[in-house]
N, C-alpha and C positions, 0 to 999 in steps of 0.2 A: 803651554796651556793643556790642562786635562781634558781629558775625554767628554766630562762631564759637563767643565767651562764652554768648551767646543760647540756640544747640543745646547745649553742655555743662550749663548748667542748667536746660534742660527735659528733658536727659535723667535729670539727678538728681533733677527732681522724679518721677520713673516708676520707679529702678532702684537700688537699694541700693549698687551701686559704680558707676562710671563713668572709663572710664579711654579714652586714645588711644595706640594704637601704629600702627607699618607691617606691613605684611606683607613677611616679608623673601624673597620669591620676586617679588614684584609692585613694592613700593615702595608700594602703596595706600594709603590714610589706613585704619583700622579703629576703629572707633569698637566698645568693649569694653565691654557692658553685663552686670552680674552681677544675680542675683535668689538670696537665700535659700532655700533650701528647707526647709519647716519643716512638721511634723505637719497644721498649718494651711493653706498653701500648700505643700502637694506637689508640687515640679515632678520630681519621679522617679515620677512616678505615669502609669505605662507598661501600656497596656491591648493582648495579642500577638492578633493575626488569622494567618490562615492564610500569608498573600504581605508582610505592613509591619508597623508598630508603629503603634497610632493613640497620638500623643503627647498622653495628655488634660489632663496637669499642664501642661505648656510652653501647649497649645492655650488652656485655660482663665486662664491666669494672666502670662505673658508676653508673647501674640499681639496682647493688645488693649492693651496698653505698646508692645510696636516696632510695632503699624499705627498708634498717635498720633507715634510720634518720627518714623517716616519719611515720613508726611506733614506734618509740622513741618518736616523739613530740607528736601521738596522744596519748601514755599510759604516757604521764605527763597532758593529760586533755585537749589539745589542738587540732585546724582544722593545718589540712597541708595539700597543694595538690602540684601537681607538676603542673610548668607553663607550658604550652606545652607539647610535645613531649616527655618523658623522662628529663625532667626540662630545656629543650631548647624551647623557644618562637618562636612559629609561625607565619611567616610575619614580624617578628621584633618585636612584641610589644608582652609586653616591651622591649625596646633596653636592652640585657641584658650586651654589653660592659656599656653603660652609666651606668646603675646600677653599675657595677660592679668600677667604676671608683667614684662614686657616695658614695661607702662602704669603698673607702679607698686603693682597693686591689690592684690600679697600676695606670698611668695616660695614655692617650693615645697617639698610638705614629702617625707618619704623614700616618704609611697605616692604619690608624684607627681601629688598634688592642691594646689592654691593654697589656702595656708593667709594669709587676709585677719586684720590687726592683731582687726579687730572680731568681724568673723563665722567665725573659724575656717576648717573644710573646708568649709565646709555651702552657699560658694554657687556657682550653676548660671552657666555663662557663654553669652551668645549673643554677636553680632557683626552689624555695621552698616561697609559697603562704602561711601565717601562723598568727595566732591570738595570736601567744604567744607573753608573753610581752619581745622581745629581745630590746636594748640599738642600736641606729644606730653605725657603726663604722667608718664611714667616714663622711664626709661635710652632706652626704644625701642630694647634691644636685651634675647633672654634669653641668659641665661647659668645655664648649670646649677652652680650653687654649691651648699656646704652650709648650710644654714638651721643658724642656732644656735639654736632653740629645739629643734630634731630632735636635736643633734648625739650625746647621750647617752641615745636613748631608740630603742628597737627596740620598741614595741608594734604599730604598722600593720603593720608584716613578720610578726611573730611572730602575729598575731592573722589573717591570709589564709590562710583554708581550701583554699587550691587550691596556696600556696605558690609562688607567682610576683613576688613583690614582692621586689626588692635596693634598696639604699640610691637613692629617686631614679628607681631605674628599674622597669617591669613587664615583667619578662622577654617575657611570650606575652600578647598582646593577647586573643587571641580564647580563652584558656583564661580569663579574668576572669569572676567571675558577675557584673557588672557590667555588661559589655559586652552593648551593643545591635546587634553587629551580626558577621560571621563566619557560622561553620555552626551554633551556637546558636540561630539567629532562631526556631525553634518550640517552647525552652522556655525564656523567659525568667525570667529570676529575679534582681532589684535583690540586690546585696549592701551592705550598708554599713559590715563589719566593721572597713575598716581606716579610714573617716571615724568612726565610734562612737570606737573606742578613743583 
C-alpha cells in the first residue's frame, strides 16, 4: 500500500467522508474531511463570547480526529496543516463546499449546501493542507451544475426566513441566520431551515 492509500484510509477510519481536491487559487493538494452532524454529535454547537465564537461542537468532536490525521501524515514524512480555524476556512477561501463538491463527496443542492449520496446536507466540512502524494477523488474541478434530485423542488428557498436563497446561490452572506461571521457575531443564532426541509 502507498503512502498515500495509507493517509486516505486512516483518514476514513476518523471521518465519515473523505475526499482529495486542489485548491484552485494555490494548486495545493486538500485533503477534504466531512463529519455528520447529528443531535448526538453536534458540530453546530456554537457557544457567542463577547470578541470569537468558542467552537465547542468542532472543538469536542473533530479536533481530536484531525490532531490524530495530521500527526499521521507528518510521521509518514509529510507537511499537513489545517486550513483555518480547526480545518474550517476563514472568509471562505477556500470555498470548502466547492472542494468538497470538487472531491467527489456530493453535489450541491439549490441552498448551496453538499448534499452527500448517504448523509444528505447534514455533513460539516473541514480541510487538511498536505504535500503528500494523495490521487484526487473526484473531477477536482467544481462546477455549479443543476443537481437533479433539486431540479423540481423549491422547499430550502421557500422555507428561508430571511429569504436570501436563489437556485444554488445565497444572495447576502451575512444576512444568513446561519452565518458565523459578518456584523452578526453578538447574536448568533444557527438556522437549519433550509438543511431540515
Amino acid at each position: 500500500m502507498s503512502a498515500g492509500d495509507e493517509i486516505i484510509a486512516y483518514a476514513r477510519s476518523l471521518f465519515d467522508v473523505v475526499g482529495v481536491a486542489r485548491d484552485p487559487s494555490t494548486q495545493d493538494t486538500i485533503l477534504v474531511l466531512g463529519l455528520v452532524s447529528t443531535p448526538e454529535r453536534d458540530l453546530d454547537d456554537f457557544v457567542p463570547d463577547v470578541t470569537n465564537y468558542f467552537w465547542r461542537g468542532f472543538v469536542r468532536y473533530a479536533k481530536p480526529k484531525l490532531d490524530a490525521l495530521l500527526k499521521f501524515i507528518v510521521k509518514q514524512g509529510f507537511s499537513a496543516e489545517l486550513v483555518g480555524k480547526l480545518g474550517y476556512s476563514p472568509g471562505g477561501k477556500p470555498n470548502l463546499k466547492h472542494l468538497a463538491v470538487a472531491a467527489g463527496l456530493g453535489r450541491q443542492g439549490k441552498n448551496t449546501l453538499v448534499i452527500n449520496p448517504r448523509f444528505g446536507p447534514w455533513l460539516r466540512f473541514m480541510a487538511v493542507r498536505t504535500n503528500a502524494p494523495l490521487a484526487l477523488t473526484g473531477s477536482g474541478v467544481y462546477a455549479r451544475e443543476e443537481n437533479p434530485d433539486c431540479k423540481s423542488c423549491q422547499r430550502c428557498i421557500e422555507a428561508c426566513p430571511v429569504g436570501i436563497l436563489q437556485p444554488y446561490c445565497l444572495r447576502d452572506t451575512d444576512r444568513c441566520l446561519a452565518a458565523i461571521s459578518g456584523e452578526r457575531r453578538s447574536e448568533l443564532a444557527i438556522c437549519d431551515k433550509c438543511v431540515v426541509v
